[in-house]
DRENVEX-318039 format. One record per residue (C-alpha): residue in one letter; z, x, y. Coordinates in steps of 0.02 Angstrom, whole numbers, padded with zeros to 5 digits, always signed. Example, Ala and Ser with C-alpha at 12.3 -4.5 7.8 and 13.67 -1.06 7.14 Angstrom:
<sites>
A+00390+00615-00225/S+00357+00684-00053/
</sites>
This chain:
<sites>
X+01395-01220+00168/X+01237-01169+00297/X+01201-01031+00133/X+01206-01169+00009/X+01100-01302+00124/X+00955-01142+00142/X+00965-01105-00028/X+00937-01304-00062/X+00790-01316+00062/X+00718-01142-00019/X+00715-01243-00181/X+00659-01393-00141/X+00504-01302-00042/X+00480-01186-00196/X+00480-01342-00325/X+00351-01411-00233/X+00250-01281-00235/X+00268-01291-00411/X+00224-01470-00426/X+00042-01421-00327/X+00031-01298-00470/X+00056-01397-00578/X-00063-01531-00535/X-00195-01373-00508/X-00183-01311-00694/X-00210-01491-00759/X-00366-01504-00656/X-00401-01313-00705/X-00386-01352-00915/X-00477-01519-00878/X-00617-01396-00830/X-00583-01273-00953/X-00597-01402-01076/X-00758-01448-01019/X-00830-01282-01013/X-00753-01231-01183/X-00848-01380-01266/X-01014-01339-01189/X-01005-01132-01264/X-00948-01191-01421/X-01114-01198-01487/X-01159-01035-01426/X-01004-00942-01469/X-01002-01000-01643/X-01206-00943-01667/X-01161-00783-01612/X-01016-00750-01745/X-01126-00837-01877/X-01249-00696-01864/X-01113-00555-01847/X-01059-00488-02016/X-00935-00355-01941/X-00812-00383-01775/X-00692-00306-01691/X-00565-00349-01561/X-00445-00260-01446/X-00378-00205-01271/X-00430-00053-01141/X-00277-00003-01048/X-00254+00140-00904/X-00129+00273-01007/X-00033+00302-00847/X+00007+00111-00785/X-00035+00015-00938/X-00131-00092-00814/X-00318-00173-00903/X-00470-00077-00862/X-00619-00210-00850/X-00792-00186-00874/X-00760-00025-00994/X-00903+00002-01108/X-00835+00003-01301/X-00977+00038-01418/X-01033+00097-01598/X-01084+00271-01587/X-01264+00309-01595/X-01316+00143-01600/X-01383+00004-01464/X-01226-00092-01514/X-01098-00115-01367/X-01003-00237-01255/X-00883-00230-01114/X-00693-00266-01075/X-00662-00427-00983/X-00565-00436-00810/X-00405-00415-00945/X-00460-00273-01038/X-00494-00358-01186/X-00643-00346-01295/X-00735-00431-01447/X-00888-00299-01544/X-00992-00373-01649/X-01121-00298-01774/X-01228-00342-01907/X-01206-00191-01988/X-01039-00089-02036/X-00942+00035-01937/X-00787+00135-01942/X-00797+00201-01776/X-00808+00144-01602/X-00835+00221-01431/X-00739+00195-01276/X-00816+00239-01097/X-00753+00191-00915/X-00825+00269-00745/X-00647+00363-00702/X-00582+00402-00865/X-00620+00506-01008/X-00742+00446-01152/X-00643+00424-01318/X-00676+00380-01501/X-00573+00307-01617/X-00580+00217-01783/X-00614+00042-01824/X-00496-00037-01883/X-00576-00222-01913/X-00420-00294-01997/X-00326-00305-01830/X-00349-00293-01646/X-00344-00099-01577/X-00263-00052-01407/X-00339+00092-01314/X-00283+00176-01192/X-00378+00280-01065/X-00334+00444-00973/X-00416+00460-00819/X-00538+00606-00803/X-00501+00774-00704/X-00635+00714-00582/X-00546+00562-00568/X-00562+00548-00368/X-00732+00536-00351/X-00787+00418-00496/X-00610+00293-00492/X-00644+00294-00282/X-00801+00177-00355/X-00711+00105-00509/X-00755-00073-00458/X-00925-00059-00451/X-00930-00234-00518/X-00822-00317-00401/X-00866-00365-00214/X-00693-00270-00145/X-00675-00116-00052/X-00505-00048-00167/X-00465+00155-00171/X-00382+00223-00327/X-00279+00360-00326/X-00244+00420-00504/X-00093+00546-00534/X-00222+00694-00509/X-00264+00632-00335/X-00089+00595-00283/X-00035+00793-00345/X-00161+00881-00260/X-00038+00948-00124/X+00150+00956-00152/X+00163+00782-00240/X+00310+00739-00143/X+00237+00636-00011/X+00089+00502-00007/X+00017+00544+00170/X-00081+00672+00102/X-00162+00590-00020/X-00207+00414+00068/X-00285+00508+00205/X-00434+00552+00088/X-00444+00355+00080/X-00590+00334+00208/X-00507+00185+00330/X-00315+00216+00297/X-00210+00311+00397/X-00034+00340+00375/X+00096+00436+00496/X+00282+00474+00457/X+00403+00493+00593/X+00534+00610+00507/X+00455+00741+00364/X+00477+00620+00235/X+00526+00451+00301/X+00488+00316+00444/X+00315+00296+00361/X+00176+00192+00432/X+00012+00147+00354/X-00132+00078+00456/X-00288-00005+00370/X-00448-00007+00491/X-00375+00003+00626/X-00258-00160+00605/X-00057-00128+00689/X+00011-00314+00707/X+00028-00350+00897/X-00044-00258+01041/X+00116-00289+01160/X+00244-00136+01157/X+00366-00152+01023/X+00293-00129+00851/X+00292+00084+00833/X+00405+00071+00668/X+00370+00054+00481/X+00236-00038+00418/X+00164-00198+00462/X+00019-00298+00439/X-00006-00268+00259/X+00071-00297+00062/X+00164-00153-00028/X+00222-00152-00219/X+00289-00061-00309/X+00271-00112-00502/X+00231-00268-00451/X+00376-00305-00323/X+00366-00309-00157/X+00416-00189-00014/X+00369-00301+00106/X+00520-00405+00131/X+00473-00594+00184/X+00495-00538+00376/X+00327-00441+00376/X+00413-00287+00395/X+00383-00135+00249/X+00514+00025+00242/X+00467+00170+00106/X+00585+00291+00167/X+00688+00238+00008/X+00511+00281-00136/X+00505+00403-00217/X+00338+00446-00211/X+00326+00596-00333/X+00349+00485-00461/X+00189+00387-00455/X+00031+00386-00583/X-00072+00282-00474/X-00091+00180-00307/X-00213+00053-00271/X-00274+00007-00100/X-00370-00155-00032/X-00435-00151+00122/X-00444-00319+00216/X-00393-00495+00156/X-00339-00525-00026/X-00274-00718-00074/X-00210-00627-00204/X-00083-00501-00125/X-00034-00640+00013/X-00194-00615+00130/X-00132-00488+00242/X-00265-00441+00391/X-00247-00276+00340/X-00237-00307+00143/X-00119-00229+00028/X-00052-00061-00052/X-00002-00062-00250/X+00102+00071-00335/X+00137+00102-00507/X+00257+00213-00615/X+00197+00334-00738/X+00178+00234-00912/X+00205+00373-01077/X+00092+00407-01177/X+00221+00546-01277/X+00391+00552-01296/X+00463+00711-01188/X+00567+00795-01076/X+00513+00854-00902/X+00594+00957-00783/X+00516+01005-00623/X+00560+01125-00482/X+00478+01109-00309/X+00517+01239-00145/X+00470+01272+00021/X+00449+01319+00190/X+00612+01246+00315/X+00709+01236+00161/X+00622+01106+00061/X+00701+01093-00136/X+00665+00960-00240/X+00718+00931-00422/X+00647+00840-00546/X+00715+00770-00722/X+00633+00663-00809/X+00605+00583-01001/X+00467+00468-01061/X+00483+00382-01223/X+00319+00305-01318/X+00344+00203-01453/X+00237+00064-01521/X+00355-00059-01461/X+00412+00014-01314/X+00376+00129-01169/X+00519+00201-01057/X+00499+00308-00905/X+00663+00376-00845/X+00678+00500-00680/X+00816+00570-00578/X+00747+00653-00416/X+00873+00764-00278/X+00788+00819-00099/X+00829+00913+00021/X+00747+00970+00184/X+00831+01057+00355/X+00671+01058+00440/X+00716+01196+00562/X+00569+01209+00664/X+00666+01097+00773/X+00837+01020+00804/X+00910+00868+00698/X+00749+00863+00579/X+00860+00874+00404/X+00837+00757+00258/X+00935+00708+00113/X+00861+00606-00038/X+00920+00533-00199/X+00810+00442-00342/X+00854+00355-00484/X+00692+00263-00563/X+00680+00167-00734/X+00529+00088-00784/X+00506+00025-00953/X+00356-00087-01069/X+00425-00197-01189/X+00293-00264-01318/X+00391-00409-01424/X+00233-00486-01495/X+00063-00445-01487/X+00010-00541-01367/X+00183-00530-01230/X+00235-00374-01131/X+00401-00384-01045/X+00409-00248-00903/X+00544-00188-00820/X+00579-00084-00639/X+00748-00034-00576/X+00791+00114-00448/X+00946+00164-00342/X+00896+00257-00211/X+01007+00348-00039/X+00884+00425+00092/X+00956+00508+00254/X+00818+00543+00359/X+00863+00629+00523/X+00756+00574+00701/X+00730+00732+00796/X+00657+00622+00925/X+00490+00625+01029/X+00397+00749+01164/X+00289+00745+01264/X+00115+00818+01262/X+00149+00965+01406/X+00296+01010+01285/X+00203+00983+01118/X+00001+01080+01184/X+00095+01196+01295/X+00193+01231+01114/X+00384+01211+01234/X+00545+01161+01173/X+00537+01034+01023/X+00717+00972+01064/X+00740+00780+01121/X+00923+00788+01176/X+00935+00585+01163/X+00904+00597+00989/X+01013+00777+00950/X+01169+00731+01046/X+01189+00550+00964/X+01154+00616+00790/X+01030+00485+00764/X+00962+00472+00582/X+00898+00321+00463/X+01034+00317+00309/X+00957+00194+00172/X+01052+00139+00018/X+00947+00015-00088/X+00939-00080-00251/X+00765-00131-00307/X+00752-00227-00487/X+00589-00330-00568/X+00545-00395-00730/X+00386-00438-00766/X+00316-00548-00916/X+00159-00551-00979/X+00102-00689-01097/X-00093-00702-01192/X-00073-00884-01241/X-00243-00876-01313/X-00425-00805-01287/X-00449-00898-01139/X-00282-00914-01065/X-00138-00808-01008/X+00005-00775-00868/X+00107-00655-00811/X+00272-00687-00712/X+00375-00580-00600/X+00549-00627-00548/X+00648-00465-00419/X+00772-00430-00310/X+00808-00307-00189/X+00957-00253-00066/X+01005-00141+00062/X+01077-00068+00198/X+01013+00023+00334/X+01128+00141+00441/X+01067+00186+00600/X+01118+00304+00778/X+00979+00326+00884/X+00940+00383+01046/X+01026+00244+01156/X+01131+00139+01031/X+01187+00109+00854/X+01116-00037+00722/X+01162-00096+00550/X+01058-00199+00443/X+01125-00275+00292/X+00963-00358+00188/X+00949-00430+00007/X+00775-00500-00045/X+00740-00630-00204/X+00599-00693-00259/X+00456-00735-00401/X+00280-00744-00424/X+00173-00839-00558/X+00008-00842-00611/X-00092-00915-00736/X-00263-00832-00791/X-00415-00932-00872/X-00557-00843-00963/X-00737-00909-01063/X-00866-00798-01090/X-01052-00869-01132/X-01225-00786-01124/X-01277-00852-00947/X-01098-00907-00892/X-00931-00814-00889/X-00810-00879-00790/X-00625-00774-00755/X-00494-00874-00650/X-00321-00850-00570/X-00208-00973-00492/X-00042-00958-00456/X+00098-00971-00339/X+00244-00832-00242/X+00401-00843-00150/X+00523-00728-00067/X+00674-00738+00048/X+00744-00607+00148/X+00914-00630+00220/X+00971-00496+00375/X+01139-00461+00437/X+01109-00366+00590/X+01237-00287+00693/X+01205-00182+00842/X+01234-00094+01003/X+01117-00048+01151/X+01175+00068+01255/X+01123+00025+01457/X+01008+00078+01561/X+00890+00139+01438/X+00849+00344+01499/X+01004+00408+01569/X+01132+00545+01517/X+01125+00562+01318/X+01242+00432+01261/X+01414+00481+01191/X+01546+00343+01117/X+01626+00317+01287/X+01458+00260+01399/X+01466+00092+01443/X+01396-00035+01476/X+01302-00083+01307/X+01252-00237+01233/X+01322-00293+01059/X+01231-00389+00955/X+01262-00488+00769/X+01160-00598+00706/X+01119-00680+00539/X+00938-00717+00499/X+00823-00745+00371/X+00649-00771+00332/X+00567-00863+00195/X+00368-00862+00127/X+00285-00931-00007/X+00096-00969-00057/X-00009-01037-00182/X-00160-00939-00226/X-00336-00939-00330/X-00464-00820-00357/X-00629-00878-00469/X-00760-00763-00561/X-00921-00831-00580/X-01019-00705-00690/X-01197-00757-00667/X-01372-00703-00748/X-01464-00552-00686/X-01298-00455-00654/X-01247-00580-00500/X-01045-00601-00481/X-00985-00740-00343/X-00806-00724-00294/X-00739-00883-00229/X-00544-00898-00189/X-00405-00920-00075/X-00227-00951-00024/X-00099-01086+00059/X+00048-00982+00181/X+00199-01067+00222/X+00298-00953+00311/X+00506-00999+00403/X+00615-00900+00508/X+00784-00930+00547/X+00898-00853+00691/X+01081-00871+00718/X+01151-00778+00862/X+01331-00751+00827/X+01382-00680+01006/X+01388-00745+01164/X+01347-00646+01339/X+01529-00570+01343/X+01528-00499+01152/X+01652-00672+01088/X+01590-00717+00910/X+01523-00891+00886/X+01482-01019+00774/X+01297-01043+00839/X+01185-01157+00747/X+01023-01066+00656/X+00854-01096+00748/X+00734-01109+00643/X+00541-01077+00673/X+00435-01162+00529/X+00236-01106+00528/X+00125-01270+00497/X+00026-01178+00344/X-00126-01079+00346/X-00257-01060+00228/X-00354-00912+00203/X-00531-00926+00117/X-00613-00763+00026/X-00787-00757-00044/X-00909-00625-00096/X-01067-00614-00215/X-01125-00440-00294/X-01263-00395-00374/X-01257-00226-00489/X-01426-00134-00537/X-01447-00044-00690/X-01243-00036-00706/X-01233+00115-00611/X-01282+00035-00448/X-01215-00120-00325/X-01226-00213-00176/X-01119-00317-00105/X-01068-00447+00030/X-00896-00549+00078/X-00798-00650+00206/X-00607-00660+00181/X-00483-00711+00323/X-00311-00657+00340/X-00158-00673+00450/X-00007-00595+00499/X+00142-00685+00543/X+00255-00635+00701/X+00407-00546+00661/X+00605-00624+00667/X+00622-00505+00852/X+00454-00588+00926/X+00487-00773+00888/X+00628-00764+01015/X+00644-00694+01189/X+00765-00619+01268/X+00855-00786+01343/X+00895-00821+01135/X+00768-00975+01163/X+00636-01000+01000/X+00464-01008+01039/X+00391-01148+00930/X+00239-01136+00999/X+00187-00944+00930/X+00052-00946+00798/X+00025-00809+00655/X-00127-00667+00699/X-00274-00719+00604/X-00425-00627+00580/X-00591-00652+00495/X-00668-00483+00415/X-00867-00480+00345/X-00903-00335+00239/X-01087-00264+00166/X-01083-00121+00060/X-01153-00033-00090/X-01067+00078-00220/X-01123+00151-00385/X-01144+00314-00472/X-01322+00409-00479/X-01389+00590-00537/X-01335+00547-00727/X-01162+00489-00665/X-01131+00672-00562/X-01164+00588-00391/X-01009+00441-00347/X-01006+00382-00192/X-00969+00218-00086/X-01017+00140+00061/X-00931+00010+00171/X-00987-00075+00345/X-00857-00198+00413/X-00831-00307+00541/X-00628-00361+00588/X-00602-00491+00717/X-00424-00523+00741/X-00391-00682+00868/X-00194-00748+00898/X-00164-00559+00948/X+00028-00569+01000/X+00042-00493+01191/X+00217-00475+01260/X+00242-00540+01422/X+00379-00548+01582/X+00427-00693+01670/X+00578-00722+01793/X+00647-00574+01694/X+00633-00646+01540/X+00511-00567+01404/X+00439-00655+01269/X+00268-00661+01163/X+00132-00739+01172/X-00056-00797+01083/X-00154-00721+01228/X-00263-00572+01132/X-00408-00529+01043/X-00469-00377+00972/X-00629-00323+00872/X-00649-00165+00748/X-00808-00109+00707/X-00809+00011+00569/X-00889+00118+00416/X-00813+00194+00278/X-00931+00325+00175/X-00838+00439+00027/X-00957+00556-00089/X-00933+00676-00235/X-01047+00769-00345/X-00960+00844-00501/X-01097+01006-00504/X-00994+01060-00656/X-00904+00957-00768/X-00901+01048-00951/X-00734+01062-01045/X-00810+01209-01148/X-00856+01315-01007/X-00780+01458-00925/X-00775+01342-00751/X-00720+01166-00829/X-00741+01089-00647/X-00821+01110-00493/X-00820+00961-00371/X-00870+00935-00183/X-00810+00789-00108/X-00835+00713+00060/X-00766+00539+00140/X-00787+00491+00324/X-00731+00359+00454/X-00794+00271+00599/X-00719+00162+00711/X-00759+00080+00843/X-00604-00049+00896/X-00571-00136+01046/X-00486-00243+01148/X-00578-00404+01206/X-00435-00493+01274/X-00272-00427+01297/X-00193-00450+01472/X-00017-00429+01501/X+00096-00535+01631/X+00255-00514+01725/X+00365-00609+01854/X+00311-00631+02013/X+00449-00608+02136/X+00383-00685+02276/X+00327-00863+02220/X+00438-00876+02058/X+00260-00896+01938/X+00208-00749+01846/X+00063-00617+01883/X-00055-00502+01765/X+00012-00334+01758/X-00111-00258+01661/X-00282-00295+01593/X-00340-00195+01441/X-00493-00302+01404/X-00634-00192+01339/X-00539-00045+01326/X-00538+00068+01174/X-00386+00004+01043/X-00223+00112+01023/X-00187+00242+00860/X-00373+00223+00791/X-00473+00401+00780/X-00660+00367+00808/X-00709+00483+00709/X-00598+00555+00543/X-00665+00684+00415/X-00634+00748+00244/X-00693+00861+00145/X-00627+00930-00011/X-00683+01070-00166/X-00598+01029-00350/X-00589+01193-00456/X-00538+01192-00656/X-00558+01333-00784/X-00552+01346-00967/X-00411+01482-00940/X-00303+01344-00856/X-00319+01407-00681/X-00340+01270-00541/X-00392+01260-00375/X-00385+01118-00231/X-00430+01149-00068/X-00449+01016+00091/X-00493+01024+00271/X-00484+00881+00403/X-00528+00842+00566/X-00440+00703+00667/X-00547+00647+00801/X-00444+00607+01001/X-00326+00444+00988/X-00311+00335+01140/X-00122+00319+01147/X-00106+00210+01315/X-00186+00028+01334/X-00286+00093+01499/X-00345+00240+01407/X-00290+00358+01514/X-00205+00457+01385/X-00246+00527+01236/X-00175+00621+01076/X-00310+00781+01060/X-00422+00798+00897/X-00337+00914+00765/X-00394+01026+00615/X-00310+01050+00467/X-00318+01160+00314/X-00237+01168+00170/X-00226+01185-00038/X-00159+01206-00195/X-00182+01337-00335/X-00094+01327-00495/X-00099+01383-00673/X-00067+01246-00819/X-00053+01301-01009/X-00005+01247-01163/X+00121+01344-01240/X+00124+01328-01424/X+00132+01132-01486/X+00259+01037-01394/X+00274+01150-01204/X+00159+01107-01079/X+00189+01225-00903/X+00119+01188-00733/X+00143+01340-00593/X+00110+01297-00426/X+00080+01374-00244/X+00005+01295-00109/X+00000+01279+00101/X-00037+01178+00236/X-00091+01198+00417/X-00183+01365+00358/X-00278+01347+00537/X-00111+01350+00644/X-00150+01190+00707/X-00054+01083+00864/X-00034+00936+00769/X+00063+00770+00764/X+00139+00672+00610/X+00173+00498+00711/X+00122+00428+00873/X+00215+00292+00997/X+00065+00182+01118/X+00108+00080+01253/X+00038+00012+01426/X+00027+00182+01518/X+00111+00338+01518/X+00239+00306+01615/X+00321+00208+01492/X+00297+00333+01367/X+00326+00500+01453/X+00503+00571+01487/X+00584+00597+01643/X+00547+00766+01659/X+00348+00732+01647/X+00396+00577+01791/X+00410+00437+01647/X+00516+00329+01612/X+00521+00350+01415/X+00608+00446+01279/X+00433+00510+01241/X+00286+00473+01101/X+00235+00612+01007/X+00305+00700+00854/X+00266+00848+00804/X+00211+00946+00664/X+00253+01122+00640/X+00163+01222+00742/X+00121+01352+00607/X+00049+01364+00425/X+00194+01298+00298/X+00202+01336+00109/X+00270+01275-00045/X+00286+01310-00243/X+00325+01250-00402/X+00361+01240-00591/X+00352+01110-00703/X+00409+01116-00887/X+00371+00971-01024/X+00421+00986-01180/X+00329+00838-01306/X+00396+00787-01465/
</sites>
């Protein structure tokens, strides 16, 4: 019955966000109405004195997603327009043509014919320089978003993302097992500064294909992607109203979409065992596009103990065109990850290059076993010239196995949900005007069974050591949001950017043990958010189309998690409030030097208030609004394509630089505890001022693309990782790193229909001490283990302490 009452409430919350939509799209076609009247006029001079148009779309080949602002005109003539924020297109000429000509900063020019009796979609393949022009692919948009095209994301192995989103200048991302326990960190944002939030990914959106990672409780596991089988990712940095306004914004990624029909098989090895296999078809058709992969991984990381993986993809992903104007998409994927925890060091074991061995982790077997469903379909609907919508309905389960260093836990957790949006578009001469509003919900509901094994550091635990604390609960948590974004295409190459969204956010908690382990019927406590509302706006002004500048203001906000909104006594805190943050952002990005030169500049400023602190009292620990913290940053990437000539010997030669500063710190952020003699509480640490946890100050990148005509390929990469404060007082800090690493390969057509790809590569050429994820806390005591006088498991894990290698072969046969 309590399932049926939540899935009543759920509904009747949902509906009325619905209703508000509702009520929003009349007033929004009252308006369009309006504006549609006044261009009438002027629309229907300007096809009275066309004799010849054209219409059509300008798609990305390798997501099908719309490319705006591409350039599509008639060959050696002054003739030309551009693709709206949909991709679509209307050319116009007095004269006749049976061409037309197709250009996008990113992607490679094409020409095709003109076929004036029907609308033409084109679809773009993004160029072999693709990094440094698509880094700058918005030029015409007041956002700081990264794109990493399929060419960006293979530069190393291709199995994992890390390597790639470190070139994004601002992003950081750390894995705590080779290939799992990832964590991504956008300018320097981790939700809450108190002790407890070292796992996964917070503070930010994931998608994949348009559904969610992030369940609703905040919290984001990839462990279970498969990340070799992505064409592109997309990354916003700071508030978005339309990926749920997230401090530190959001992370998109997308399947491959065919452009052939064939059959691929791919074989990766190397060093510690690594084997990956690869089969995959593509169909094309021009009603349908399927993308079909099976991917098997395995890994026995023997540089140190427990450190195996095990890994099992199935991905579908498919484009259904019934009309021509609605696409119905579709995502599902099975997926079983094992990821072993070899468990954390410390740094006189790690620099001084000791044992590697955490005998917590070892003698408990601990590991992270995933099993998960994920499933989307997504339909997109042109009801006209000036209005469309797309709608996404998904699901997700799983179950999450898990033995670590002092205990046991199993999470049981299915996800639903939608999202709906409705897009309005009129172009005029001195107004265009491109709108979005819509609405999202999800619901995440978490069976979680556990047991703690007491006191925390003693004697590796074994199934007989007592005492340990069981726990079961069933929660849930529920968000949903109504959202606008609003285009306002002015004269003299001016865009403002005014939007926003409404958060509602609900957790529920239902303890069903009491203190002696006896299961109970305990009623849910529920924690409802009033809502927030999270402005955006920005204005740009672009120069000549190859230059722009650009200023914005967005908040954001990050709700607590289900563990922080109660404390240890079971009691709900009520009074908690989400993070917020407001982030201002200058910039200018563009292309220069006849389009060799990309680059992009960003200066930002992130204030985050509501900063959650954990806090003591009478032996009771709970959370708390009690922080603030402030980052200070730039983000500067640069590439200059010094060749770039298909019919040369050297087809490509590209340096490429990006580069972060930060400067982030704590302005408030005290810490309490009980005080034993008067019963009140006390400060037990002050932080205020200091230096903020896991952000480098300085990070560097700099990379050389290599292409010849003979099909040989060459990527190399070196980084530098400037010191990471990894205590609150500072006293403590991870060392700054080198790396170096890259690819060179050999990729030929063979005959008409084979297409081979051969493959070696390294990493850690420099035989670098270096660390793939890092644990913060108070001081090192907490951190360190008992044999460097903490009272920890430890907070460092390491990389191997030597270069590593891989290689591979990939075989794709097109019909």
């Amino acid at each position: 019955m309590g399932s049926y009452i939540d899935t009543c409430i759920a509904w009747n919350k949902f509906h009325h966000a619905f209703m508000l939509l509702t009520f929003n799209l009349f007033i929004m076609n009252t308006i369009r109405r309006i504006i549609t009247a006044s261009a009438a006029l002027i629309i229907s001079l300007q096809l009275a004195n066309a004799q010849y148009s054209i219409k059509g779309t300008v798609k990305d080949n390798e997501t099908n997603q719309a490319i705006p602002g591409a350039v599509v005109s008639v060959p050696n003539t002054t003739t030309a327009t551009s693709t709206d924020a949909q991709g679509m297109f209307t050319l116009q000429s007095q004269s006749n043509f049976d061409s037309v000509k197709i250009s996008s900063v990113g992607y490679t020019t094409q020409t095709v014919a003109a076929d004036k009796s029907q609308a033409i979609n084109i679809t773009l393949k993004a160029s072999s320089n693709a990094l440094s022009e698509v880094q700058v692919l918005g030029i015409k948009k007041a956002e700081t978003v990264n794109i990493l095209t399929a060419d960006d994301l293979n530069r190393g192995n291709g199995l994992s993302l890390q390597d790639a989103l470190n070139d994004v200048p601002g992003v950081d991302m750390q894995t705590r097992t080779p290939w799992g326990g990832q964590r991504i960190t956008i300018r320097g944002y981790m939700p809450n500064v108190g002790m407890s939030q070292d796992f996964n990914g917070l503070g930010y959106k994931l998608y994949i294909n348009n559904i969610p990672v992030t369940d609703a409780t905040g919290s984001t596991i990839m462990d279970d992607i498969d990340f070799s089988m992505l064409g592109k990712v997309e990354v916003y940095k700071g508030p978005t109203p339309l990926y749920g306004s997230y401090i530190a914004g959001a992370v998109n990624l997308y399947t491959p979409v065919p452009d052939k029909t064939s059959i691929q098989e791919q074989v990766i090895g190397g060093s510690f065992g690594l084997f990956r296999w690869n089969n995959t078809i593509t169909i094309a058709g021009d009603n349908a596009d399927v993308f079909i992969n099976y991917g098997h991984q395995t890994y026995n990381g023997d540089y140190r103990l427990n450190n195996n993986s095990l890994k099992n993809f199935v991905t579908f992903a498919g484009d259904f065109r019934t009309s021509a104007k609605n696409t119905v998409s579709t995502y599902f994927s099975y997926n079983n990850s094992i990821e072993h925890l070899g468990g954390e060091i410390d740094s006189s074991a790690f620099y001084g290059h000791g044992s590697l061995n955490n005998p917590y982790y070892d003698n408990n077997n601990s590991q992270v076993d995933i099993e998960s469903f994920r499933s989307g379909v997504t339909d997109k609907l042109d009801i006209n010239k000036h209005f469309g919508c797309q709608t996404t309905l998904f699901a997700t389960a799983s179950k999450l196995t898990q033995p670590f260093a002092h205990g046991f836990s199993l999470n049981n957790t299915n996800t639903l949900g939608g999202r709906s949006a409705f897009t309005f578009e009129n172009k005029g001469d001195k107004l265009t005007i491109y709108g979005i509003l819509g609405a999202s919900f999800e619901k995440t509901n978490q069976i979680a069974e556990g047991d703690f094994v007491l006191p925390f550091i003693a004697e590796p635990p074994f199934y007989t050591t007592t005492p340990t604390i069981p726990s079961d609960a069933n929660n849930y948590a529920m968000n949903y949001a109504i959202f606008t974004n609003w285009d306002f295409r002015l004269p003299s190459n001016i865009t403002l950017t005014i939007g926003g969204s409404l958060n509602f956010n609900e957790f529920g908690v239902q303890n069903l043990l009491d203190a002696s382990g006896v299961y109970l019927n305990n009623p849910t406590k529920t924690q409802v958010f009033s809502p927030v509302f999270t402005p955006n706006v920005s204005l740009i002004k672009v120069f000549n189309d190859n230059v722009s500048v650009y200023a914005s203001f967005s908040q954001g906000y990050a709700p607590p998690l289900l563990s922080e909104i109660t404390n240890t006594a079971g009691k709900v805190d009520s009074t908690l409030k989400p993070e917020s943050a407001n982030q201002f952002e200058i910039g200018t990005k563009g292309s220069l030097c006849n389009h060799k030169l990309s680059y992009q500049l960003a200066l930002y400023d992130l204030d985050i208030t509501n900063r959650l602190v954990q806090e003591t009292v009478n032996s009771i620990s709970s959370y708390t609004n009690a922080g603030e913290q402030r980052n200070l940053g730039a983000e500067l990437f640069l590439s200059y394509s010094a060749i770039y000539n298909k019919d040369a010997a050297i087809t490509l030669l590209r340096p490429w630089v990006s580069y972060t500063y930060s400067d982030d710190k704590y302005v408030t952020f005290v810490t309490y505890t009980a005080n034993k003699t008067t019963g009140g509480e006390t400060v037990s640490g002050t932080y205020s001022g200091n230096k903020a946890v896991g952000v480098a100050p300085n990070v560097f990148n700099l990379g050389i693309d290599l292409a010849t005509q003979m099909g040989f390929y060459l990527n190399v990469k070196y980084q530098y990782v400037d010191k990471v404060p990894i205590t609150y007082n500072n006293s403590n800090s991870a060392e700054a790193y080198s790396l170096l690493g890259g690819r060179l390969g050999y990729k030929k057509q063979l005959g008409d229909h084979l297409t081979m790809d051969a493959f070696v590569g390294a990493d850690n050429l420099l035989n670098s001490t270096y660390y793939t994820f890092l644990f913060y806390g108070p001081n090192i005591n907490g951190l360190a283990q008992t044999a460097d006088h903490g009272s920890g498991d430890g907070y460092i894990l390491p990389a191997p302490y030597k270069a590593t290698f891989y290689g591979g072969l990939t075989l794709k046969y097109t019909f």
